[in-house]
N, C-alpha and C positions, 0 to 999 in steps of 0.2 A: 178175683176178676170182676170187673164190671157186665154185666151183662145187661144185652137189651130182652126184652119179649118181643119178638117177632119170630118168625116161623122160619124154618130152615129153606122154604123156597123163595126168600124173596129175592126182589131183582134191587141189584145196586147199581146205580150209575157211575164209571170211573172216568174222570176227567183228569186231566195233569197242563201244568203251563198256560193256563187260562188266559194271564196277563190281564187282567180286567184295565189295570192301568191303562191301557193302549188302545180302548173302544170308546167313542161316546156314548151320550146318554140313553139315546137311539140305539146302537149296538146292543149296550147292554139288556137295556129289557127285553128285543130281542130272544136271545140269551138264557135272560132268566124265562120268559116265556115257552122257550126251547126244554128249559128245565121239566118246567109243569106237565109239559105235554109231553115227558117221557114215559109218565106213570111209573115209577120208578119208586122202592120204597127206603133209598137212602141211599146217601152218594158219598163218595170215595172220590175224597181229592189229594194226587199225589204230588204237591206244592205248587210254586209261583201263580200265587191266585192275584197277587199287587204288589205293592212295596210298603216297605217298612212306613211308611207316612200313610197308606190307606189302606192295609191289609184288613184293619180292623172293620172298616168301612163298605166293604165289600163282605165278609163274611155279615155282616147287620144286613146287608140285601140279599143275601141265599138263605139267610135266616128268615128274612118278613115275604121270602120267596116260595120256600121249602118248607116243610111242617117234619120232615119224616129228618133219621137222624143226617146230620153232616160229620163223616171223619176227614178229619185231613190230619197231613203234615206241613211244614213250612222247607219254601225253597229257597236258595241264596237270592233271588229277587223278592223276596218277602223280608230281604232284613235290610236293604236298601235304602239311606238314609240313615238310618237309626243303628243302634245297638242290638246283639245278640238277647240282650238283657230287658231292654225295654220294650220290643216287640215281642216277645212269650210273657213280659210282662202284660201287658194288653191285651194279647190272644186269652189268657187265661183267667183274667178279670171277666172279659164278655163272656167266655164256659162256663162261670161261674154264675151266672145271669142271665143263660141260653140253656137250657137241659140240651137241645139237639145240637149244638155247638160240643163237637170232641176234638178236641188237640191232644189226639193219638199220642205222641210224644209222651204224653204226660200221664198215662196211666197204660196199667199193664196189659191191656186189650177188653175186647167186647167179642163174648161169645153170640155166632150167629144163630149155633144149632148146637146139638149133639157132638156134633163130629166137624163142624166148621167154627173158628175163631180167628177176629182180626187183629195185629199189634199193628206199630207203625214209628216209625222212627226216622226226623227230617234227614239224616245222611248229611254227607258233606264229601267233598273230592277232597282224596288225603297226600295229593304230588306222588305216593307212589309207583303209580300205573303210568305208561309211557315214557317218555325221557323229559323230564322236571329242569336237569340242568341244561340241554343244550334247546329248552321250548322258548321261543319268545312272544307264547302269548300272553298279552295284559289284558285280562279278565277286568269290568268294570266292579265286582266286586273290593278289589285293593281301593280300590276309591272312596266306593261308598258307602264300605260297611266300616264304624266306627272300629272294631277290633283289629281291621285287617289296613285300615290307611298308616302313609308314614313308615311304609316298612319296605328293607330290602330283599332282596329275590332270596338269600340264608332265612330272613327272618319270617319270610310268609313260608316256606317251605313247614318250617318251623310251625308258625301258628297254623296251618290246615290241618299240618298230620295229626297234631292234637287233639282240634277237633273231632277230625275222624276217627280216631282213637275212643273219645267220648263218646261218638254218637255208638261206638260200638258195642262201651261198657253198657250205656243205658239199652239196649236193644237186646244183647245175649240174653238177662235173664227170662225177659218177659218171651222170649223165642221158646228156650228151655221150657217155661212152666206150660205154656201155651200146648206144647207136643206132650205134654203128662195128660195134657187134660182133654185134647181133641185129637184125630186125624191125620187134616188137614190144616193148616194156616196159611191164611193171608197176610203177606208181610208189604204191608205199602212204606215206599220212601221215597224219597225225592231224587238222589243221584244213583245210579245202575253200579250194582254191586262189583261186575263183574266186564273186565273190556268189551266179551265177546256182547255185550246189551248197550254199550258205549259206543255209538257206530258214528260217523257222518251220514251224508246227502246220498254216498255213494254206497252204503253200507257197510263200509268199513273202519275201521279204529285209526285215529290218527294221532299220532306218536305225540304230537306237540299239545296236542288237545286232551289227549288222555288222563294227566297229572291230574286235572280239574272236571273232566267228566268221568272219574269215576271212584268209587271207594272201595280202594283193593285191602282195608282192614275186615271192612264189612263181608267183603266177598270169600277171603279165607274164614271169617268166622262160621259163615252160611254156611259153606262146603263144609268145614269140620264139623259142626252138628247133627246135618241134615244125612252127612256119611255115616252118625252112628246112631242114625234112626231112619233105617232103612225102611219101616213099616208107617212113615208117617211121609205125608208128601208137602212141601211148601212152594206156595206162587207168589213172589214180587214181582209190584206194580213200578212202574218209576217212569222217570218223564226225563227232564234236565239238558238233555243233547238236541229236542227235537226232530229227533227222524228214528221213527220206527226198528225196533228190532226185537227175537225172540232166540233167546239164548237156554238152551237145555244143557243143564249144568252135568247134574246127575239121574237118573230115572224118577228119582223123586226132588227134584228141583230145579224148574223151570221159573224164567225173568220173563219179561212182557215189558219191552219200554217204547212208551207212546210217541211218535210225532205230534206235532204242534209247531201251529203259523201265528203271528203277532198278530193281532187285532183281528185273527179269526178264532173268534174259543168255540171249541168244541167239544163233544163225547169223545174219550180214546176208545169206551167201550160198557156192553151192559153184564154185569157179572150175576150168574144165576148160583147164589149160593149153593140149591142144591144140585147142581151139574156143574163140579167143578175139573169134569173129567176133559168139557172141553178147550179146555185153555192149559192142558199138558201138551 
């Protein structure tokens, strides 16, 4: 496991759906100003911080903004433009050139403490949640993410579950090792594992929306683990739908998925490592 040296009480900042793309130059500093003056000793971001054309360009200013560490994961508007392949291509060149730059995705977590560690894995809506066939909603994803253009409604069906499929492979182990070795974990992603954290405006799940706001591979995985470790407790962050919701799965697994407005970024919230009793 990668670990940092920091102390088990420190404070993380958790943001999600930033959209940086969507504020000007003015907003943004803003913003990053906003940052500074949280006193916060590392932030937790759970995806769409840009797009695939300037995600990288935005993490280089929370970088020359921030000193303490940045985790994220990436959201379907962070691959916008470009490729699956060439924007983790980029995220991970800049990690590689940033120590406080982590793209979670890509390694097996960061112990906080003793008994707290974070993994984190971007997620993805796998069409199985809601009704897939009879939904007609067109997500701008199909457009502009190279993987997903030029396909029909069988064939993205097809390419998300995959997806989802993968993000699930990649995510189990580092879940498993994580509870051998801590407590408690944090599991940040970008899409809500589970319907009941998949909500609308109104607070409820909606059928047509569902296939793409949420990742029901992900959320059978979670449950099946976290059910045969009942002495360890896990908290997922997630963002994706933009309106608020807190889903308790099982007594040891509760979701937290943030709202968020377009060209208002904000905190979803300040997480105290070592009081993590209150976000059960």
């Amino acid at each position: 496991m990668q670990e940092l040296n920091i102390d088990a009480g420190t404070r993380w900042l958790w943001m999600t759906d930033i959209h940086l793309e969507f504020v000007d130059a003015q907003e943004l500093d803003q913003f990053l100003y906003k940052i500074q003056d949280a006193a916060a000793d590392g932030l937790l971001i759970s995806g769409d911080i840009g797009t695939g054309t300037d995600v990288d360009r935005f993490l280089i200013r929370l970088h020359q903004t921030f000193s303490g560490p940045i985790c994220f994961v990436l959201g379907n508007h962070d691959f916008y433009g470009r490729s699956f392949a060439e924007v983790r291509g980029k995220v991970r060149a800049l990690c590689a050139e940033h120590d406080n730059l982590i793209y979670l995705s890509d390694i097996p977590g960061i112990r906080l403490s003793d008994e707290v560690m974070v993994i984190g894995q971007d997620g993805w809506g796998d069409g199985r949640a809601g009704n897939y066939a009879a939904s007609d909603v067109e997500l701008n994803d199909f457009g502009l993410i190279d993987e997903l253009r030029r396909k029909n409604k069988a064939e993205r069906l097809l390419a998300i579950g995959t997806i989802g499929d993968e993000e699930v492979r990649r995510a189990e182990p580092k879940l498993r090792q994580a509870l051998k070795a801590t407590r408690d974990v944090i599991f940040l992603t970008h899409v809500p594992p589970f319907p009941e954290a998949a909500v609308g405006p109104d607070g409820r799940s909606d059928m047509n929306y569902l296939p793409f706001f949420c990742c029901q591979a992900m959320g059978i995985m979670l449950f099946e683990v976290m059910q045969a470790h009942p002495d360890n407790r896990l908290f997922v962050f997630c963002g994706h739908t933009h309106s608020a919701a807190i889903a308790r799965i099982l007594p040891n697994l509760v979701v937290h998925a943030a709202g968020a407005v377009y060209e208002r970024p904000d905190f979803a919230g300040l997480i105290d490592a070592g009081n993590l009793d209150v976000w059960l």
